[in-house]
N, CA, C and O atoms as CSV, one atom per row, in Angstrom:
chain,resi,resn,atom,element,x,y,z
A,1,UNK,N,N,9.359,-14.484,2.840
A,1,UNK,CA,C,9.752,-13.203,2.286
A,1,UNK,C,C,10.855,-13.438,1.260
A,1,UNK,O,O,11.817,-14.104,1.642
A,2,UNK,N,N,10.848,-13.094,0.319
A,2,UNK,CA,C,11.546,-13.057,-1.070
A,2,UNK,C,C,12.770,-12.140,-0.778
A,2,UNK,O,O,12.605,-11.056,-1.336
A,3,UNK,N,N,14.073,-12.218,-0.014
A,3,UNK,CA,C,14.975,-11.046,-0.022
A,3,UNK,C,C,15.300,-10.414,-0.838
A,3,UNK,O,O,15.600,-9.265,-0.512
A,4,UNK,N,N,15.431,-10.811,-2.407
A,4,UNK,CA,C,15.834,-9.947,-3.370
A,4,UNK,C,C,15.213,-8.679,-3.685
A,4,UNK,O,O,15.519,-7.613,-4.220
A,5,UNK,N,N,14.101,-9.291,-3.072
A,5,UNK,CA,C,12.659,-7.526,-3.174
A,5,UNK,C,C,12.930,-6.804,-2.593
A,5,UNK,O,O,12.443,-5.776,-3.063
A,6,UNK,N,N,13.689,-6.513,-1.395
A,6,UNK,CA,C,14.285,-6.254,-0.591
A,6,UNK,C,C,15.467,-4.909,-1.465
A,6,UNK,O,O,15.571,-3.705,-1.699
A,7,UNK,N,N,15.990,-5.956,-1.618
A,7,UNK,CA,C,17.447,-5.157,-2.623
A,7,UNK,C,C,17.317,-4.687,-3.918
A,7,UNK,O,O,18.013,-3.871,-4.522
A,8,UNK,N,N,16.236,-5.367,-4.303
A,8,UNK,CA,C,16.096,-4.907,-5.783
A,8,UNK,C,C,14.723,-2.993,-5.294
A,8,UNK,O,O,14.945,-1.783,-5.342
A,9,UNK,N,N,13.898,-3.556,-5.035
A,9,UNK,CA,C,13.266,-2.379,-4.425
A,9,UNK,C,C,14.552,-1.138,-3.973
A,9,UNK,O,O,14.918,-0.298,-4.794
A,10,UNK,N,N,14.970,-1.190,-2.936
A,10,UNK,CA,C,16.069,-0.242,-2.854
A,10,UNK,C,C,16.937,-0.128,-4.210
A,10,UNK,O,O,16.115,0.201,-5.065
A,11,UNK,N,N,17.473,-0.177,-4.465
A,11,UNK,CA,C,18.544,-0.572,-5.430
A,11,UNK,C,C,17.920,0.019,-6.495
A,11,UNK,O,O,18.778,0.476,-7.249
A,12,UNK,N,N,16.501,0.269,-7.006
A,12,UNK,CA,C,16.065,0.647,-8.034
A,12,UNK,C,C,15.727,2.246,-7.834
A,12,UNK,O,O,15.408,3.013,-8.742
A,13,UNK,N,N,15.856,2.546,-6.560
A,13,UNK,CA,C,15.802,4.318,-6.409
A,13,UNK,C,C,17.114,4.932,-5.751
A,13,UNK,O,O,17.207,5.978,-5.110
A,14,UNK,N,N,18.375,3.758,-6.166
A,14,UNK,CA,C,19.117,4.009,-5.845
A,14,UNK,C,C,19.562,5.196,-4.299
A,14,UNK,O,O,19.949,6.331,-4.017
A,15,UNK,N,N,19.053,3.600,-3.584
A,15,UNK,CA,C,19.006,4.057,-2.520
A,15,UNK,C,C,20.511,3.207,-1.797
A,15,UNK,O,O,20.885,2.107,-2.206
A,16,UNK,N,N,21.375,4.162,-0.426
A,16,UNK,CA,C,22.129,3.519,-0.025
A,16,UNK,C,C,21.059,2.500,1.230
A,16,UNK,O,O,19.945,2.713,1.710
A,17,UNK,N,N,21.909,1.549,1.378
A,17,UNK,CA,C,21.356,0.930,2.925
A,17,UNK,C,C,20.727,1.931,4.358
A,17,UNK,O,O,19.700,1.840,5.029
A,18,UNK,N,N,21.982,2.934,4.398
A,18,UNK,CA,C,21.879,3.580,5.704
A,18,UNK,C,C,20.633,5.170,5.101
A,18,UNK,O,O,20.073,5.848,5.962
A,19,UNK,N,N,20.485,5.393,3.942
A,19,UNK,CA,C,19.526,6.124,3.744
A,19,UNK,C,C,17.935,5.754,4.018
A,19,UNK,O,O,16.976,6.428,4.393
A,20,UNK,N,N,18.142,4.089,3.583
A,20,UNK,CA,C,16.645,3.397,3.437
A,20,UNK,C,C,16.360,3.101,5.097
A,20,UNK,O,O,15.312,2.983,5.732
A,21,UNK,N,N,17.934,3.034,5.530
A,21,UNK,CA,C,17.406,2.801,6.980
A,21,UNK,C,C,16.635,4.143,8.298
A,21,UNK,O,O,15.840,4.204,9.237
A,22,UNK,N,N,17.613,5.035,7.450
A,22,UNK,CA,C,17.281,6.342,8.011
A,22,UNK,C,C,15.336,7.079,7.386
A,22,UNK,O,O,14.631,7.973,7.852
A,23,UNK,N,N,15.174,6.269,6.373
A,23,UNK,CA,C,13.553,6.333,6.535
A,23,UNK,C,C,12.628,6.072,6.859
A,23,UNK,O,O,11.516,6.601,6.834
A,24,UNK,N,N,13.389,4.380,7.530
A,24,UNK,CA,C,12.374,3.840,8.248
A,24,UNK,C,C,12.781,3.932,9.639
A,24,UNK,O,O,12.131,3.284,10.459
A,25,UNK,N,N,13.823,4.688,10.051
A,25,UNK,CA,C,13.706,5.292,11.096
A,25,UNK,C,C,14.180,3.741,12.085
A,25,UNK,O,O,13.593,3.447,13.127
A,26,UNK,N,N,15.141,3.040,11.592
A,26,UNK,CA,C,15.901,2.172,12.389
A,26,UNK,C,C,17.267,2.069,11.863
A,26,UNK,O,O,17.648,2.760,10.917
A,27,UNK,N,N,18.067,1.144,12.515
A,27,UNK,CA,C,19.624,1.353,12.362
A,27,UNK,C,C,19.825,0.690,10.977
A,27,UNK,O,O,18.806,0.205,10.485
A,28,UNK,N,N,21.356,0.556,10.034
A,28,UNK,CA,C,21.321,-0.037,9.046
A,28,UNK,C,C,21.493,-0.742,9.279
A,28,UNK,O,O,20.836,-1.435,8.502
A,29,UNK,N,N,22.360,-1.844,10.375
A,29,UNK,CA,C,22.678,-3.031,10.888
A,29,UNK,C,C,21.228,-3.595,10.616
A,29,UNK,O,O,21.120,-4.568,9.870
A,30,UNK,N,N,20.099,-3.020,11.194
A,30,UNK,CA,C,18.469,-4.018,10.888
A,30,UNK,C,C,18.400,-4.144,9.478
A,30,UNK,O,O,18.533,-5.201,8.862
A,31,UNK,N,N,18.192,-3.047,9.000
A,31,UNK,CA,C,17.710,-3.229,7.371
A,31,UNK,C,C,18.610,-4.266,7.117
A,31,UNK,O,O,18.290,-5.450,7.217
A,32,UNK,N,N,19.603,-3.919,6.828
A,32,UNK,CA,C,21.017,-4.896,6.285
A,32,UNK,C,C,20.689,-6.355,6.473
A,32,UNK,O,O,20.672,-7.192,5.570
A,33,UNK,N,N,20.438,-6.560,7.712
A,33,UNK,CA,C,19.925,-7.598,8.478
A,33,UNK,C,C,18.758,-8.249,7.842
A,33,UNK,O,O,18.819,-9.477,7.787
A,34,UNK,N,N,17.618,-7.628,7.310
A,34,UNK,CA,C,16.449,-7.747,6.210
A,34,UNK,C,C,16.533,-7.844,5.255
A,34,UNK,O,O,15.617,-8.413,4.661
A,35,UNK,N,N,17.514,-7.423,4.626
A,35,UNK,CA,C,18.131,-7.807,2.986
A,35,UNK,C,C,18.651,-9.097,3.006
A,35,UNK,O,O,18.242,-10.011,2.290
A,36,UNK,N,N,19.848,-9.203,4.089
A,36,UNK,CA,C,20.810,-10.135,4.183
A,36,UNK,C,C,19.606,-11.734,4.765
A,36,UNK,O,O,20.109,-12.856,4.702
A,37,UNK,N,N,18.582,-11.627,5.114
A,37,UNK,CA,C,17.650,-12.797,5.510
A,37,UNK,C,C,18.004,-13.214,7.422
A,37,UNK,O,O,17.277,-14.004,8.023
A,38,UNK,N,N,19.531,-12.327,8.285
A,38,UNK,CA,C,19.375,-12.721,8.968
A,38,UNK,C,C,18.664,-12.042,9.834
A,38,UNK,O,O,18.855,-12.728,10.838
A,39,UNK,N,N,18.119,-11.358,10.098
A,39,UNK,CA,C,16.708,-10.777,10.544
A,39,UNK,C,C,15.545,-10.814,10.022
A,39,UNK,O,O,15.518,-10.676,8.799
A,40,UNK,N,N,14.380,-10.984,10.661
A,40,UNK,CA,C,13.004,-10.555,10.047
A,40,UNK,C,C,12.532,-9.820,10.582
A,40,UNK,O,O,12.258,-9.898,11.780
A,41,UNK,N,N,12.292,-8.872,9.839
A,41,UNK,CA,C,10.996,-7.929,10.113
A,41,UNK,C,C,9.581,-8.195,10.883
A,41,UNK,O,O,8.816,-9.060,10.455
A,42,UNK,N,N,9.329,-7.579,11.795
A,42,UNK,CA,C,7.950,-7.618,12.230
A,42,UNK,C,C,6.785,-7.486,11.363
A,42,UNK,O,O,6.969,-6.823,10.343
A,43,UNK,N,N,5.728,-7.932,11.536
A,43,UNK,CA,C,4.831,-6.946,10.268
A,43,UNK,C,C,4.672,-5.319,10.194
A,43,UNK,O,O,4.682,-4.603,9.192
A,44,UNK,N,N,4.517,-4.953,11.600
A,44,UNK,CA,C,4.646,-3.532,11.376
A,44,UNK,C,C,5.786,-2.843,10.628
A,44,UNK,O,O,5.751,-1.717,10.132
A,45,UNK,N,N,6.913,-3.803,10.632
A,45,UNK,CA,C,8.338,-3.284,9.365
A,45,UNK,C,C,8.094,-3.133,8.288
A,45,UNK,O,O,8.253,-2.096,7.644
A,46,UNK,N,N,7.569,-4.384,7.833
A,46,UNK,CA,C,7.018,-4.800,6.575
A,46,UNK,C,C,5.904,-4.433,6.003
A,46,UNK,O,O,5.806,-4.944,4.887
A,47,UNK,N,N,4.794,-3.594,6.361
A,47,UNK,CA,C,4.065,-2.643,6.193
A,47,UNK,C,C,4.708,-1.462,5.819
A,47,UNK,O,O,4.470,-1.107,4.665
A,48,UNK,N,N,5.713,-0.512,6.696
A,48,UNK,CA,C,6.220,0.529,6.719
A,48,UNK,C,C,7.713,0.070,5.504
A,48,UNK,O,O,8.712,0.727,5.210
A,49,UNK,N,N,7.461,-0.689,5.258
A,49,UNK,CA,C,8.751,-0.930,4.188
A,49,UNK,C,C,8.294,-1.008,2.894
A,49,UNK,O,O,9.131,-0.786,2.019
A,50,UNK,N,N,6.367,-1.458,2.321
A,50,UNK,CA,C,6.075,-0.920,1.456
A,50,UNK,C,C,5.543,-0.137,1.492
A,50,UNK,O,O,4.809,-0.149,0.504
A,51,UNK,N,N,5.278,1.229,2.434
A,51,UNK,CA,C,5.060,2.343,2.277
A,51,UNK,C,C,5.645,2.815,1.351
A,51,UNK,O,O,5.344,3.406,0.314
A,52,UNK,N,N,6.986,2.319,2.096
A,52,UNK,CA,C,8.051,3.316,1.787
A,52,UNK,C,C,8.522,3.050,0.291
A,52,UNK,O,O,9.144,3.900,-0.346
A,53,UNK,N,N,8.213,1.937,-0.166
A,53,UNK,CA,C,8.968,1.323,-1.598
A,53,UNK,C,C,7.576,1.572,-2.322
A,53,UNK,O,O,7.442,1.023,-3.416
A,54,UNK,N,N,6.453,2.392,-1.802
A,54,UNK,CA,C,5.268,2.029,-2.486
A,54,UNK,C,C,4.711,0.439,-3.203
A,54,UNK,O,O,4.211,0.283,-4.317
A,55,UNK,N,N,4.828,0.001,-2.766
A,55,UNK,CA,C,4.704,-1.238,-2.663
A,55,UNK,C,C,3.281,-2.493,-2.027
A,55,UNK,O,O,2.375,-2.028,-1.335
A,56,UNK,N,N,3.290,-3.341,-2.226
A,56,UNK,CA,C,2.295,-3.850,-1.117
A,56,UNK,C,C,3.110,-4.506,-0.187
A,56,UNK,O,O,4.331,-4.409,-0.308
A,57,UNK,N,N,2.514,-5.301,0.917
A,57,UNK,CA,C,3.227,-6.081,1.442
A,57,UNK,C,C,3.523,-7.472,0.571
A,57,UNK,O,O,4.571,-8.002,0.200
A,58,UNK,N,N,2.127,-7.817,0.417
A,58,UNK,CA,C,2.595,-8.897,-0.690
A,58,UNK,C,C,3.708,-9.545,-1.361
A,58,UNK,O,O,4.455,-10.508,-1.184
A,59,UNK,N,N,3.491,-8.529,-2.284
A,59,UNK,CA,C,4.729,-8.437,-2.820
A,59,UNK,C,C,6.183,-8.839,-2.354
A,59,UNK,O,O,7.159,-9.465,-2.769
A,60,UNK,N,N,5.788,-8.153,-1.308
A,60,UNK,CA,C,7.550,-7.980,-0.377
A,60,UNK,C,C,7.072,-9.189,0.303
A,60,UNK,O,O,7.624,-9.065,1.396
A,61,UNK,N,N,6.541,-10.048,0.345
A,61,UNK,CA,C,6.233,-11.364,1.179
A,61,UNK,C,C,6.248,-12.427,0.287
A,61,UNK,O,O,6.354,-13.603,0.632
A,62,UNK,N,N,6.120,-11.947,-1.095
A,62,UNK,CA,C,6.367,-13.327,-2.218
A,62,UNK,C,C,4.897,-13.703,-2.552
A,62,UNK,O,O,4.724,-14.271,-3.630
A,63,UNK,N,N,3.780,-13.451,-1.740
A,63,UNK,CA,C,2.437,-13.873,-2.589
A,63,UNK,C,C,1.840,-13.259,-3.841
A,63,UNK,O,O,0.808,-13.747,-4.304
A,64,UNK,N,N,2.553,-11.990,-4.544
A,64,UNK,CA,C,2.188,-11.946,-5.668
A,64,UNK,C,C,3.377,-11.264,-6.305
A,64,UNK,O,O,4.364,-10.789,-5.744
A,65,UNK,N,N,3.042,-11.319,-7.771
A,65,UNK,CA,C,4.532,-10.891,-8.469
A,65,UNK,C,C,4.815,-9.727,-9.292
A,65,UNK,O,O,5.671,-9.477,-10.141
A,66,UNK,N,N,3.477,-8.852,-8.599
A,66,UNK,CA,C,3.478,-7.900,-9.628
A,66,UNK,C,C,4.219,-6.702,-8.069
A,66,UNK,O,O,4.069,-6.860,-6.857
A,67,UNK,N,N,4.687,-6.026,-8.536
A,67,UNK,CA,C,5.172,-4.634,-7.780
A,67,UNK,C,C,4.171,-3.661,-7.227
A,67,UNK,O,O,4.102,-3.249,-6.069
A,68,UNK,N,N,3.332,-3.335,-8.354
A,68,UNK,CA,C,3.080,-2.456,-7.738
A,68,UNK,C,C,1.102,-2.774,-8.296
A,68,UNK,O,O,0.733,-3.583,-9.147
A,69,UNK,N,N,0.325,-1.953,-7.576
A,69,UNK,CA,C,-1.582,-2.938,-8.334
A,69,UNK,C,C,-1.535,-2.315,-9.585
A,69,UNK,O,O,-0.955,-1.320,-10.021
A,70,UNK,N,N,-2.263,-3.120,-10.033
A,70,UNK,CA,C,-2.503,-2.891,-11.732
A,70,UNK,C,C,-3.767,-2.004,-11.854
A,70,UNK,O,O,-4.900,-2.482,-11.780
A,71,UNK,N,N,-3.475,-0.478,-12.075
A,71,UNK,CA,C,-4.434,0.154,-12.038
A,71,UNK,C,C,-5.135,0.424,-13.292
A,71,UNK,O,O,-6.070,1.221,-13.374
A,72,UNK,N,N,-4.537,-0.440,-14.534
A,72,UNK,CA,C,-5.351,-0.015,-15.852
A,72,UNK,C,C,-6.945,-0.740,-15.744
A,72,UNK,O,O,-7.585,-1.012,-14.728
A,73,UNK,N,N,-7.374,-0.971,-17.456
A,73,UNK,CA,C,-8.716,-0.689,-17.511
A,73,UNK,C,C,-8.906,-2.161,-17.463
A,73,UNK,O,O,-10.093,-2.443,-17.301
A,74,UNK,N,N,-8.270,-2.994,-17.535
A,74,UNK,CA,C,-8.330,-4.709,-17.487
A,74,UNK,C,C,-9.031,-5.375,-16.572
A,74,UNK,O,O,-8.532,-5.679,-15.488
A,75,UNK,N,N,-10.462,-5.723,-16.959
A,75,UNK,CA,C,-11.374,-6.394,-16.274
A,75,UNK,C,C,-10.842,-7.121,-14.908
A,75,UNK,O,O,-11.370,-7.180,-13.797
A,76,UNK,N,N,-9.765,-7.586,-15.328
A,76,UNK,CA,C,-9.068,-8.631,-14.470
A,76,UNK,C,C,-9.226,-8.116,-13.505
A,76,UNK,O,O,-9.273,-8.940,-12.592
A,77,UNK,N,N,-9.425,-6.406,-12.949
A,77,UNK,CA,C,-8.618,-5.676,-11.773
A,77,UNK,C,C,-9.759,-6.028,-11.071
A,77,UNK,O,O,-10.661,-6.247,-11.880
A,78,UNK,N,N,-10.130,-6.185,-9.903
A,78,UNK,CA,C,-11.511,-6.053,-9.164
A,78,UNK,C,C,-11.790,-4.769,-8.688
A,78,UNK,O,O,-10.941,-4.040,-8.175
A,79,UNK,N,N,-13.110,-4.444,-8.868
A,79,UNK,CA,C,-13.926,-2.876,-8.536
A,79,UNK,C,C,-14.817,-3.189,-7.384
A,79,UNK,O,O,-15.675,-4.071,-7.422
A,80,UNK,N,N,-14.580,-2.444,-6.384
A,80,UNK,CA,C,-15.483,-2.604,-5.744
A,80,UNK,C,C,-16.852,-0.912,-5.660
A,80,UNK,O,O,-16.618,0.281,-5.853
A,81,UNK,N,N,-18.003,-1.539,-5.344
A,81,UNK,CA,C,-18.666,-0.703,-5.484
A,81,UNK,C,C,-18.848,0.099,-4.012
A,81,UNK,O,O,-19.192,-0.568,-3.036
A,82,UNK,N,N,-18.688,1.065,-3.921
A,82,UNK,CA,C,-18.744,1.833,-2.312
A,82,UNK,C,C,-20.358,1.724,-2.279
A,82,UNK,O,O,-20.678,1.381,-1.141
A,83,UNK,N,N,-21.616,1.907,-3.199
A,83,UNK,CA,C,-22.931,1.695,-2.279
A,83,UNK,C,C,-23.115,0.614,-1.992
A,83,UNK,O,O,-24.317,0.612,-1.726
A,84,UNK,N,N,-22.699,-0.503,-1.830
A,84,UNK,CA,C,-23.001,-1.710,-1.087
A,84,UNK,C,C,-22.315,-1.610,0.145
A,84,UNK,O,O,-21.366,-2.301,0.518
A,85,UNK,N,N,-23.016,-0.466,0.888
A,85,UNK,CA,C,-21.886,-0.606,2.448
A,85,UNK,C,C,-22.260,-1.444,3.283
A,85,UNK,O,O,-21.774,-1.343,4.410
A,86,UNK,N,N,-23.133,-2.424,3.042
A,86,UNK,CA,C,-23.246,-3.809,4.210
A,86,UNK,C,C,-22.133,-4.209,4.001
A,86,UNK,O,O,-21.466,-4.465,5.004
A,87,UNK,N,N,-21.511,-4.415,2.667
A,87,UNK,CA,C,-20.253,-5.361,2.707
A,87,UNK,C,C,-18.813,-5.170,2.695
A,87,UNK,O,O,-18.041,-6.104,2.478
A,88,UNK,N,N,-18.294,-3.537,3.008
A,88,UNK,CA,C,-17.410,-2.797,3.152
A,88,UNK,C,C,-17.263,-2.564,4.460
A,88,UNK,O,O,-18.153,-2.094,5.169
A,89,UNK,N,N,-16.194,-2.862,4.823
A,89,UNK,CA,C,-15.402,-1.975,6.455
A,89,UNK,C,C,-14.407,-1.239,5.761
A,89,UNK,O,O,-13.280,-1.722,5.653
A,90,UNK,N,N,-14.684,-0.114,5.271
A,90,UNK,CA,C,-13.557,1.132,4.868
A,90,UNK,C,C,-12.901,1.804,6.254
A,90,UNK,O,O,-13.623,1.846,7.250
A,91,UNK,N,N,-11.612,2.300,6.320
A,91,UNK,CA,C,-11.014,3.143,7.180
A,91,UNK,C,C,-10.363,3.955,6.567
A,91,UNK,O,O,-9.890,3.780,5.444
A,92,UNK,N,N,-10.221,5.443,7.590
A,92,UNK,CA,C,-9.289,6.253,7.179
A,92,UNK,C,C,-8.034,6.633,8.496
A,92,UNK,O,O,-8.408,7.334,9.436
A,93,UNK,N,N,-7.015,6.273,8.471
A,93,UNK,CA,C,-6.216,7.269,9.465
A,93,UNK,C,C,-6.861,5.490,10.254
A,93,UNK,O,O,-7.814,5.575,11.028
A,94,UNK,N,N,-6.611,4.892,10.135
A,94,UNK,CA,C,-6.542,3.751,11.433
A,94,UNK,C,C,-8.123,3.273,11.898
A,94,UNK,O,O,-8.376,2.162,12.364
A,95,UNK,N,N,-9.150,4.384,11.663
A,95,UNK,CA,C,-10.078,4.372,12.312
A,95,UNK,C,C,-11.428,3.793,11.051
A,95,UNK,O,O,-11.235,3.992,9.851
A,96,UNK,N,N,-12.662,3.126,11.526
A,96,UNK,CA,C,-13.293,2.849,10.744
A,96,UNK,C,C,-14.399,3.849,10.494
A,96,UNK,O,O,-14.677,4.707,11.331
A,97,UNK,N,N,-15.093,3.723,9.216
A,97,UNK,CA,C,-15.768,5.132,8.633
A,97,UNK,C,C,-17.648,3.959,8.771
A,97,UNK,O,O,-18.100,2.882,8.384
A,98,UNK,N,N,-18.025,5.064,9.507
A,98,UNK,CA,C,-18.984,4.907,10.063
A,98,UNK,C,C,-19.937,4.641,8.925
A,98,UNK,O,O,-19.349,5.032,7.916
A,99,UNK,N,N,-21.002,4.215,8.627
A,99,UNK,CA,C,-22.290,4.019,7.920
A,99,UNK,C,C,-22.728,5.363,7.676
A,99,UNK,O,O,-23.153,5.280,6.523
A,100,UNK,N,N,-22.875,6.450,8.015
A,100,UNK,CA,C,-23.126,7.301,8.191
A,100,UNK,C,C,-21.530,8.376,7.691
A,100,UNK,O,O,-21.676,9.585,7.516
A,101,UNK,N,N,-20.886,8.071,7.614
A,101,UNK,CA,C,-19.381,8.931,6.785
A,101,UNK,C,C,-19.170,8.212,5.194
A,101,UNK,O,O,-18.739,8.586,4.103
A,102,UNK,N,N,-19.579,7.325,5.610
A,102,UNK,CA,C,-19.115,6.306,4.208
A,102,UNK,C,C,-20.500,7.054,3.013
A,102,UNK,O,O,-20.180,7.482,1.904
A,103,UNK,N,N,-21.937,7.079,3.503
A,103,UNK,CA,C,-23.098,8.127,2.773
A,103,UNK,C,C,-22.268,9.128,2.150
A,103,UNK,O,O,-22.034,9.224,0.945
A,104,UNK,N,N,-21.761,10.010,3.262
A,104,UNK,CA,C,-21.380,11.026,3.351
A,104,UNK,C,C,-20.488,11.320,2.150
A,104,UNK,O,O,-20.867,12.111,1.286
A,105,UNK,N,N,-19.375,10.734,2.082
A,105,UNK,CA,C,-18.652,10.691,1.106
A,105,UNK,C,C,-19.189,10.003,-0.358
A,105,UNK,O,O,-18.932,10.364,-1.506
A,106,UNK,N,N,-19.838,9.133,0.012
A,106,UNK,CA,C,-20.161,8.786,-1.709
A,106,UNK,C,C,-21.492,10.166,-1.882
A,106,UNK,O,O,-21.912,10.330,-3.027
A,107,UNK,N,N,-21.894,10.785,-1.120
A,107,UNK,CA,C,-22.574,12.108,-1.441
A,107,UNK,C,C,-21.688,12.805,-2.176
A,107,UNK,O,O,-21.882,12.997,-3.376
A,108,UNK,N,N,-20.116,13.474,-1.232
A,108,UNK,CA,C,-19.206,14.097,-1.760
A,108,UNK,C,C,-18.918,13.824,-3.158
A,108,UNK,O,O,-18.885,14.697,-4.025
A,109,UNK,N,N,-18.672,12.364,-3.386
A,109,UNK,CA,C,-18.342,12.157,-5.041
A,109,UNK,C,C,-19.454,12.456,-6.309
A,109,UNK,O,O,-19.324,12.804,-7.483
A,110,UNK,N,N,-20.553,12.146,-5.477
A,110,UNK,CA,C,-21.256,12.342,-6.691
A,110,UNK,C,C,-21.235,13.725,-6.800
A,110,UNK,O,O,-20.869,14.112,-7.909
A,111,UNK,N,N,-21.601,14.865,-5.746
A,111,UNK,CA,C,-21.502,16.514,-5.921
A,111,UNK,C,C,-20.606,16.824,-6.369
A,111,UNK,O,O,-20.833,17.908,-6.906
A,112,UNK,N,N,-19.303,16.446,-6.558
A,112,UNK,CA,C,-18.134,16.528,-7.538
A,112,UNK,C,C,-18.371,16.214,-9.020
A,112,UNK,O,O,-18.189,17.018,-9.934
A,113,UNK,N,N,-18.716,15.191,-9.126
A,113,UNK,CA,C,-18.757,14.775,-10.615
A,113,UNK,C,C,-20.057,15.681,-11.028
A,113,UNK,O,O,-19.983,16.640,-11.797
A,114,UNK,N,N,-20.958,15.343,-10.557
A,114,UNK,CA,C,-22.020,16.208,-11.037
A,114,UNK,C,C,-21.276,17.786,-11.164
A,114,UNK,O,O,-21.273,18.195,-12.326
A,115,UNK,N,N,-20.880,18.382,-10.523
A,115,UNK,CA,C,-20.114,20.110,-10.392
A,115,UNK,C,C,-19.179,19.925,-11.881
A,115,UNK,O,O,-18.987,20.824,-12.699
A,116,UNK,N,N,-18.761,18.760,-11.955
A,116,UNK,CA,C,-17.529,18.585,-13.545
A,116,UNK,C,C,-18.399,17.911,-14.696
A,116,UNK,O,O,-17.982,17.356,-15.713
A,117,UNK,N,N,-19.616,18.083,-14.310
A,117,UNK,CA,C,-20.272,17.487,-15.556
A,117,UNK,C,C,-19.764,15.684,-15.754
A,117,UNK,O,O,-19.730,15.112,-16.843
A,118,UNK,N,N,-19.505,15.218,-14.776
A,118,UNK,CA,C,-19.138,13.383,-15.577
A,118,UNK,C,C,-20.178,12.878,-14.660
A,118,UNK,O,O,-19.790,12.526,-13.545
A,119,UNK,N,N,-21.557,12.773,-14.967
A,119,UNK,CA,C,-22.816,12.264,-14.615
A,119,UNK,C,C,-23.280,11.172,-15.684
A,119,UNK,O,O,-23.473,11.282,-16.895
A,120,UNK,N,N,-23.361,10.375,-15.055
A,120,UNK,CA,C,-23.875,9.064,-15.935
A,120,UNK,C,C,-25.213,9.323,-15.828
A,120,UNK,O,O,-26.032,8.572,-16.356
């Protein structure tokens, strides 16, 4: 884990310690403790810490260097296609979306776009 991501993440929404701690809903002595490197975070911290920084974990773990995903039009980004659901395990809310919800919803999108006219 990269600590400066840590501080620089806070620090950039000018956040105090005991505010960032009071969002993640533990003492500041921990956070502090997570900045400072002499604590580590569980993963469940570190999940709920780029919630909270919008963030990935990644990131906050040092395997990549960008902040936040690169949502422009740059090939580079990978697309995945939702009708290939052999090769998707999507979830919502913790739980996995059935073969039968996952239809469901790429139904929903297309009756949307089709209703706004953006039909290929």
């Amino acid at each position: 884990m990269i600590l400066t991501r840590l501080t620089n993440l806070r620090k950039s929404k000018r956040w105090s310690l005991q505010y960032t701690a009071d969002r993640l809903g533990i003492a500041k002595s921990t956070y502090a403790g997570y900045e400072s490197g002499h604590r580590r975070p569980s993963l469940e911290a570190i999940a709920q810490i780029a919630d909270l920084f919008d963030t990935s974990t990644d990131y906050i773990l040092g395997r990549v260097d960008h902040q936040a995903p690169q949502l422009d039009d740059d090939t580079s980004v990978p697309c995945m296609e939702l009708t290939e659901l052999s090769t998707l395990n999507l979830s919502v809310d913790g739980l996995s979306l059935s073969k039968e919800e996952m239809q469901q919803f790429i139904a929903f999108i297309r009756a949307k776009r089709q209703l706004e006219g953006k039909t290929t």
